[in-house]
Every structure is written in C-alpha cells, then in structure tokens.
C-alpha positions as CSV (number, residue, x, y, z in Angstrom):
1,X,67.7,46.9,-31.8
2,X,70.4,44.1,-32.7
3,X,72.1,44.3,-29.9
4,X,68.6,44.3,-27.5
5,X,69.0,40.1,-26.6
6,X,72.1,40.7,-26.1
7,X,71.3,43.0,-22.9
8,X,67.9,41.1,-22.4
9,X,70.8,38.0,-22.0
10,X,72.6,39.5,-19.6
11,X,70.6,41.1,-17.5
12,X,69.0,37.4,-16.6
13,X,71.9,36.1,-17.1
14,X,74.0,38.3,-14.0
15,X,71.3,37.8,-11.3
16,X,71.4,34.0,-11.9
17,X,75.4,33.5,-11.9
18,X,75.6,36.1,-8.9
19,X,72.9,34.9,-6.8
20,X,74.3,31.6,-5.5
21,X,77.1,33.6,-4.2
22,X,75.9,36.3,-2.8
23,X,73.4,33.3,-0.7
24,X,76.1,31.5,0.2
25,X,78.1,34.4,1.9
26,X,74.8,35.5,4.0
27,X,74.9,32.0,5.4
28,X,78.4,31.5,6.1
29,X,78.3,35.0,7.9
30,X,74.5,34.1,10.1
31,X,72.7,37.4,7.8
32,X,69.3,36.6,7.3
33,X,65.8,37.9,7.5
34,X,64.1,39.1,11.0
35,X,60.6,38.6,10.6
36,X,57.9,41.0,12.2
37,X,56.7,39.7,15.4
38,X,53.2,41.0,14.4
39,X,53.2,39.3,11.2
40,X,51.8,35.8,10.4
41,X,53.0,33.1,12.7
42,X,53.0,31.1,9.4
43,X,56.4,33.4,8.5
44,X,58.3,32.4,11.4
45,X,60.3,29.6,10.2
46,X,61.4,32.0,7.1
47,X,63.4,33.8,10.2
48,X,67.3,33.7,9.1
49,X,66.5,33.5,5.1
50,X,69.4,35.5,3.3
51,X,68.4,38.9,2.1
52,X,69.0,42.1,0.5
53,X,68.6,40.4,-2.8
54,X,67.7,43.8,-3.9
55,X,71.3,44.7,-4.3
56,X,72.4,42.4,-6.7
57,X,69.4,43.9,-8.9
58,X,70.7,47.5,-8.3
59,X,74.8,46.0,-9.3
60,X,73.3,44.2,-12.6
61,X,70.9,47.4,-13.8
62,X,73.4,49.6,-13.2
63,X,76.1,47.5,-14.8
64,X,74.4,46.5,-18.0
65,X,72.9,50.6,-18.1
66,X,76.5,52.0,-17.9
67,X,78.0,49.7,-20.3
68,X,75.7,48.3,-22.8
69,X,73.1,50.6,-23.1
70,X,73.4,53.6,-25.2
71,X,72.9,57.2,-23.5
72,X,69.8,58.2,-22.7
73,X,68.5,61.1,-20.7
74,X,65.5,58.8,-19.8
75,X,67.3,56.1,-19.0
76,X,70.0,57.6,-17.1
77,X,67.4,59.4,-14.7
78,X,65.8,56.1,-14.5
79,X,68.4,54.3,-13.2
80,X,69.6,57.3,-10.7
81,X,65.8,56.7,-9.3
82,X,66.1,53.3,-9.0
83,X,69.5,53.5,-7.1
84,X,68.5,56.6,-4.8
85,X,65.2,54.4,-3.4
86,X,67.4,51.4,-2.9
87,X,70.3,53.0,-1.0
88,X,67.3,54.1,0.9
89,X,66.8,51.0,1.4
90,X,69.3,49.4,1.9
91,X,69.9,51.6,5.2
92,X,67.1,50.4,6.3
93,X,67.6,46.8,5.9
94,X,72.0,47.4,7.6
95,X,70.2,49.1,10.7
96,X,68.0,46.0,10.7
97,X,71.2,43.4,10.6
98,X,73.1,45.7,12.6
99,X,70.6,46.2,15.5
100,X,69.4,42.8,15.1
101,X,65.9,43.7,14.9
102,X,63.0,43.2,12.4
103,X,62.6,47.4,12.1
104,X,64.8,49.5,10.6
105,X,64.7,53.0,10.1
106,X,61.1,54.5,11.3
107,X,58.8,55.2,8.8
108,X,59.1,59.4,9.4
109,X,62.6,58.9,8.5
110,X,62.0,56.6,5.6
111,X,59.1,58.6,4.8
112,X,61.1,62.0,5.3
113,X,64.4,60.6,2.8
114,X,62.0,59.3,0.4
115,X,60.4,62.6,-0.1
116,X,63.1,64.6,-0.1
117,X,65.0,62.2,-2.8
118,X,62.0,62.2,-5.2
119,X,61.8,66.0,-4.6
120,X,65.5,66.2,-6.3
121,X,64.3,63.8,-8.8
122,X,61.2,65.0,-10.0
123,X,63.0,68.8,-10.2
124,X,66.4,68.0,-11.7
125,X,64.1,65.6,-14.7
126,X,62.0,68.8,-15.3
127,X,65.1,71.2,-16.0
128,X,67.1,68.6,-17.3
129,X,64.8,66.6,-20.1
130,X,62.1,67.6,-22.9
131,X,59.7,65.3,-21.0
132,X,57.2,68.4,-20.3
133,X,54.6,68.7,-18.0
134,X,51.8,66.2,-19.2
135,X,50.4,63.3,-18.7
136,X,48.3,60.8,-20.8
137,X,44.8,60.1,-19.5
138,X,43.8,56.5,-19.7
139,X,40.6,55.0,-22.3
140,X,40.2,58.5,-23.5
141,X,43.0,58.9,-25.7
142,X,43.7,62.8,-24.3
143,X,46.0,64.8,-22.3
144,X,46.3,67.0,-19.5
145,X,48.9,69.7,-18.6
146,X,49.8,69.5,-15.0
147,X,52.2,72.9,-15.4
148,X,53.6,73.8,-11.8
149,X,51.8,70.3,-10.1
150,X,53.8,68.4,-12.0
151,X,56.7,67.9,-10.0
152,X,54.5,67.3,-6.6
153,X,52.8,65.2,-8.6
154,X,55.8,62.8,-9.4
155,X,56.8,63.2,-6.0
156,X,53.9,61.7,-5.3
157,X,53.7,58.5,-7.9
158,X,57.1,57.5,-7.2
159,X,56.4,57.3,-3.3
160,X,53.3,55.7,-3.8
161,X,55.0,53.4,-6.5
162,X,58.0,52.9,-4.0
163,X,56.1,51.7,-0.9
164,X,53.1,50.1,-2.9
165,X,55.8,47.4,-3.9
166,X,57.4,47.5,-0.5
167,X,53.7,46.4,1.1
168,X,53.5,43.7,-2.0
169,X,56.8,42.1,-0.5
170,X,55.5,40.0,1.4
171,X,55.0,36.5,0.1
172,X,57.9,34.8,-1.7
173,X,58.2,35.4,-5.3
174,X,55.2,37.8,-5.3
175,X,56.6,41.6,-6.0
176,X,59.4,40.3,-8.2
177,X,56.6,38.4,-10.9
178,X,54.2,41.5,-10.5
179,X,57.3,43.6,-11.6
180,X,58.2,41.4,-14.3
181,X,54.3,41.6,-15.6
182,X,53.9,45.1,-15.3
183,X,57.7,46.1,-16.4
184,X,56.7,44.0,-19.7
185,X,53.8,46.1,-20.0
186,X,55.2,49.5,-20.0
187,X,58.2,48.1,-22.0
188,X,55.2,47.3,-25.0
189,X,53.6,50.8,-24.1
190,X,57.1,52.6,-24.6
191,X,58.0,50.4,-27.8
192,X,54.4,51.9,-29.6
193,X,55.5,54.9,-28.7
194,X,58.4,54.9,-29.6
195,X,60.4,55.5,-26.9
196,X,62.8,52.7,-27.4
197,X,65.2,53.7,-24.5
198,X,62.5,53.1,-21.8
199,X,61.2,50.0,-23.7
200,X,64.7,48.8,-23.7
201,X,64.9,50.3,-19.8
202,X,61.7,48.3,-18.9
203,X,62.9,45.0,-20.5
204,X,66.2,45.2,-18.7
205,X,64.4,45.7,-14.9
206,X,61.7,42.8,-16.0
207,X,64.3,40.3,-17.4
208,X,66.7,41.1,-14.1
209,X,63.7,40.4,-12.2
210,X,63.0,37.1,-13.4
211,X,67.1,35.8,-13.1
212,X,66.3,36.9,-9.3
213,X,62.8,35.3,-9.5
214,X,64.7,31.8,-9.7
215,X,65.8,32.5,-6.2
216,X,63.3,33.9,-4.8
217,X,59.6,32.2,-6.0
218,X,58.5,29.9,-3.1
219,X,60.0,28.6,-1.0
220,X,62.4,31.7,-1.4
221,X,66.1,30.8,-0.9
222,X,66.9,34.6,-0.7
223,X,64.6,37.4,-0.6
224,X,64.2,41.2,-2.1
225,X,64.7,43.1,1.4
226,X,64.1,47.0,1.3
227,X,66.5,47.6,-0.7
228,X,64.9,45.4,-3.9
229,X,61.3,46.3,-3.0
230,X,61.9,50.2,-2.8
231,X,64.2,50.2,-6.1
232,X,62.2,48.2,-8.3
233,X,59.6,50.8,-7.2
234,X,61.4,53.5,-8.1
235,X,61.7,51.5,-11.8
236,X,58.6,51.2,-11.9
237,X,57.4,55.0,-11.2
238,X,60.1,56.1,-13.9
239,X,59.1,54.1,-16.6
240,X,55.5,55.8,-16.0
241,X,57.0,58.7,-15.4
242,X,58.7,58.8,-18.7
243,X,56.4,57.0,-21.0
244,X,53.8,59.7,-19.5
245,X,50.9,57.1,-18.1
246,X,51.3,57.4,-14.7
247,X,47.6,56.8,-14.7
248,X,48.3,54.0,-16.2
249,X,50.2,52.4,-13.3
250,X,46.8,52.3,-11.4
251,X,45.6,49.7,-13.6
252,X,48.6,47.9,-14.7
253,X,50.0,47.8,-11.1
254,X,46.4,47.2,-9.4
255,X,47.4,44.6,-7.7
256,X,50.0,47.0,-5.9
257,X,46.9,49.6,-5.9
258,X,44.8,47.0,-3.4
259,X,47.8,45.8,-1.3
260,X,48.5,49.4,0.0
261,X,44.5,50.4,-0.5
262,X,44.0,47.5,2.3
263,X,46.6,48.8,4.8
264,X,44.9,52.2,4.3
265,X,41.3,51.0,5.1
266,X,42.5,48.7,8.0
267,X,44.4,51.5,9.4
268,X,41.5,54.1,9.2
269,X,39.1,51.8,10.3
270,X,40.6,50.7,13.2
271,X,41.0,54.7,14.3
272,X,37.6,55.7,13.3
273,X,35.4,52.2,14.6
274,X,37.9,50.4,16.9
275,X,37.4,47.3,13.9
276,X,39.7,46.0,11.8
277,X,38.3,44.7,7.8
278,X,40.8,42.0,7.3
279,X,42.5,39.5,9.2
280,X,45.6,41.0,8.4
281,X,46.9,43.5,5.7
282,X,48.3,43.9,3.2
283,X,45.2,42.1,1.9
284,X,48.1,38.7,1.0
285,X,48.5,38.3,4.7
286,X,44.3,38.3,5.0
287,X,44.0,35.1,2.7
288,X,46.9,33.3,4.1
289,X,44.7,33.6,8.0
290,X,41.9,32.3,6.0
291,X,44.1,29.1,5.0
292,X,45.2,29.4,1.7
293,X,48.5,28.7,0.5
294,X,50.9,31.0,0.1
295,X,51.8,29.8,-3.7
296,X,48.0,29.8,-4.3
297,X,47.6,33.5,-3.5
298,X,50.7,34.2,-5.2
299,X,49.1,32.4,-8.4
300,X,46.2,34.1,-8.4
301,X,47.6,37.7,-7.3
302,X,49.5,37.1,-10.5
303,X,46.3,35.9,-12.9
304,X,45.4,39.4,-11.2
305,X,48.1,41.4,-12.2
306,X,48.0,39.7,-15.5
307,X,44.4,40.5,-16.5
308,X,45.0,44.4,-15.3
309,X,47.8,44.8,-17.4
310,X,46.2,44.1,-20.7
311,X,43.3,46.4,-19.1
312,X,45.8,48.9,-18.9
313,X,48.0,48.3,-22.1
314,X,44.1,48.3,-24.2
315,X,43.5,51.2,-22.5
316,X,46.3,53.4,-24.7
C-alpha cells in the first residue's frame, strides 16, 4: 500500500494538467454542447460549452490501471467495463457533433449496444474470475446464491448503474461529486474486506473524478458528455459487482435511484392518466422550475448522497 498516494496523486493530478487543453482545443475548433430543446430554458446559454470530458477520465484510468497498478483480474475487468460503456458513449456524443444535433444515437440502439456489451461482460467475468455467483444482502449480514440469474442479473445492475448516472448528468458538477461520494464508499467497503485491488480501483475513479470536478462544478467550463456519464457508470456497477453489494448501490447511490425512479413515474403517468408528477424530470430539472438554484440543488443532492452512503456503508 506504499505506493497507493502515489496513484491517488496521479490520478487527480492527470485530469487537472490535461483538462485545460483538452478545453482549449474544443473552443478553438467551435465543439461544444447542444442542449435539448425540451430541456429547461434555464440551460440554454450552456449551448456551445466544451464536452466529452468523459474521455480524459477514460485516457487517465486506463493509463494509471495499465501502468501503476498491479494485475488484478478485478481490476482489469473493471476497467474493460468502464471503457466498453464509454466508447458507447462516446458514439453517441461524435453523432451528436457530427450531425450537429442535441440527439445522438436512439435510445434502442444505445439501449441494444449496452445490453449486448454487459452481456459479454457479465459472461466472460463468470468464466474468467473466482467471483461466484452471490451476492451480499444489505442490514442482514447474509447471502444469497443467484446460480444461473446471475449473469442477467449483472446485466441488469450495470445498465441500470450506466443510465442512472447518465439521467444524474444533468446539472454541472452533480454526477461527478455523487461519484466521488459513492466511489469513496465502496473503496472503504472493499478495504474491510479486503479486496484491496477494488479499494485501490475505487479510489482511483473517485480521485480522477474530483481532478475533473475542478472543471466541471458550477458554472462548468467543460462537461462529462455520454461518454463520462456512461463510464463512470460502468465503474460504478463493477466495483459493486466485485465487492458483491450490488444491493448496496441502491442505498449508496440513492440519489441516482430517485433521478431515474422520477423519469419512470413521469413517463408511466403520463401514459396511464394523461398527467405528468413533476415539472420536469429527472426530479433536478423539477426543483430548478420551482426556482431554486442550480448550485443549491446540487448542494443538497450531495448532503443526500452523503447521508445514504453511510446508510449503506453501516449497513455491511
């Protein structure tokens, strides 16, 4: 463990240096955001904000993985899921600059590469790792043995993990500190149980979330675009995935939980009574119509996110 601030160092350290850079070429070349139309009217002026922030996360994790972190099975598989969701997305965010629109691909085709991605995923880390086929069971301290549903079961966290953060990205800043807060949790979670590699794992996505978070926390000067969103999701479902708690993430990533529960419940209620709940979903775009400011929701989205994590980390 000597060497762990080391890569703690670097992986803030990268984001921060490369950043500026990466800004700075979007602007000299006019790539930038397109905001939805249906959106907030608040979001407009953000139209032309450099993006795809999400890559230089992708570069540094799979830099400071490759090179300074000793192999691990876990870890290896960890980063492979976090690439394979962001090359996802990062189609979907070149069809977006190249058609000049605010939609990329449509969302059976995200939907459709997504699933068949995690598919490969979930199979190749059952025949390839001791990882088994159970799961812990949150404030009950027991087990269960999923046997043949496990791998359509980890199909289905990490696309619910995946999009859950892509429906959080929304506000500036707010994905990227909810993935620092729950990253640090599992990294404690995998550290008592001694899974160092996906401690270490967990530590590296949080820390190289935070040297983008200096970017990126209101007013954003770049943001995560699908390619960030969808492979810090992908992080996030492995580290579960790995440490076993993938009930955990319900709790420690609640706040992601009620983001996409609230598209859900609009959605259905619109087709079943012809009325929408909220102003808006996600639930972040409700609260800015009822005029709140967007670093005021963020603050207490994150108070949020903070108490459900030590929910989740006490409930070991």
């Amino acid at each position: 463990m000597t060497y762990w601030p080391l890569i703690i160092l670097a992986s803030f350290t990268i984001p921060v240096i490369a950043l500026p850079f990466f800004i700075n070429y979007q602007k000299k070349h006019n790539v930038g955001q397109k905001i939805r139309q249906e959106g907030p009217n608040l979001h407009q002026h953000k139209t032309g904000t450099p993006t795809m922030g999400g890559v230089i996360i992708i570069l540094t994790l799979t830099v400071i993985v490759l090179l300074l972190v000793p192999y691990s099975k876990y870890v290896l598989w960890s980063l492979i899921t976090t690439v394979g969701f962001g090359l996802i997305g990062l189609v979907d965010d070149l069809i977006k600059y190249l058609k000049k629109r605010s939609l990329g691909l449509l969302t059976m085709q995200k939907l459709f590469l997504q699933i068949g991605f995690a598919l490969i995923v979930a199979y190749c880390v059952q025949q390839n790792t001791d990882l088994g086929t159970e799961i812990y069971l949150p404030f009950i301290k027991n087990s269960i043995d999923l046997g043949i549903m496990f791998v359509p079961f980890v199909v289905l966290v990490m696309i619910s993990s995946v999009n859950a953060v892509n429906l959080t990205d929304g506000l500036d800043g707010l994905a990227a500190v909810l993935i620092i807060i729950a990253m640090l949790s599992f990294a404690l979670i995998a550290y008592i149980q001694d899974i160092l590699p996906m401690s270490l794992f967990s530590l590296i996505v949080a820390f190289t979330s935070f040297g983008f978070l200096i970017y990126n926390f209101y007013p954003a000067q770049i943001f995560l675009g699908d390619v960030g969103s969808l492979a810090l999701g992908g992080a996030l479902a492995s580290v579960a995935i790995f440490t076993k708690t993938e009930l955990f993430l319900l709790i420690i990533g609640g706040v992601f939980v009620i983001e996409t529960l609230s598209v859900i419940l609009q959605v259905v209620s619109v087709k079943l009574r012809g009325k929408i709940i909220f102003k808006m979903s996600p639930i972040h775009h409700h609260f800015e119509l009822c005029d709140w400011k967007e670093p005021k929701i963020i603050i207490r989205f994150c108070i949020a996110g903070i108490i459900l994590a030590i929910i989740g980390i006490a409930s070991i």
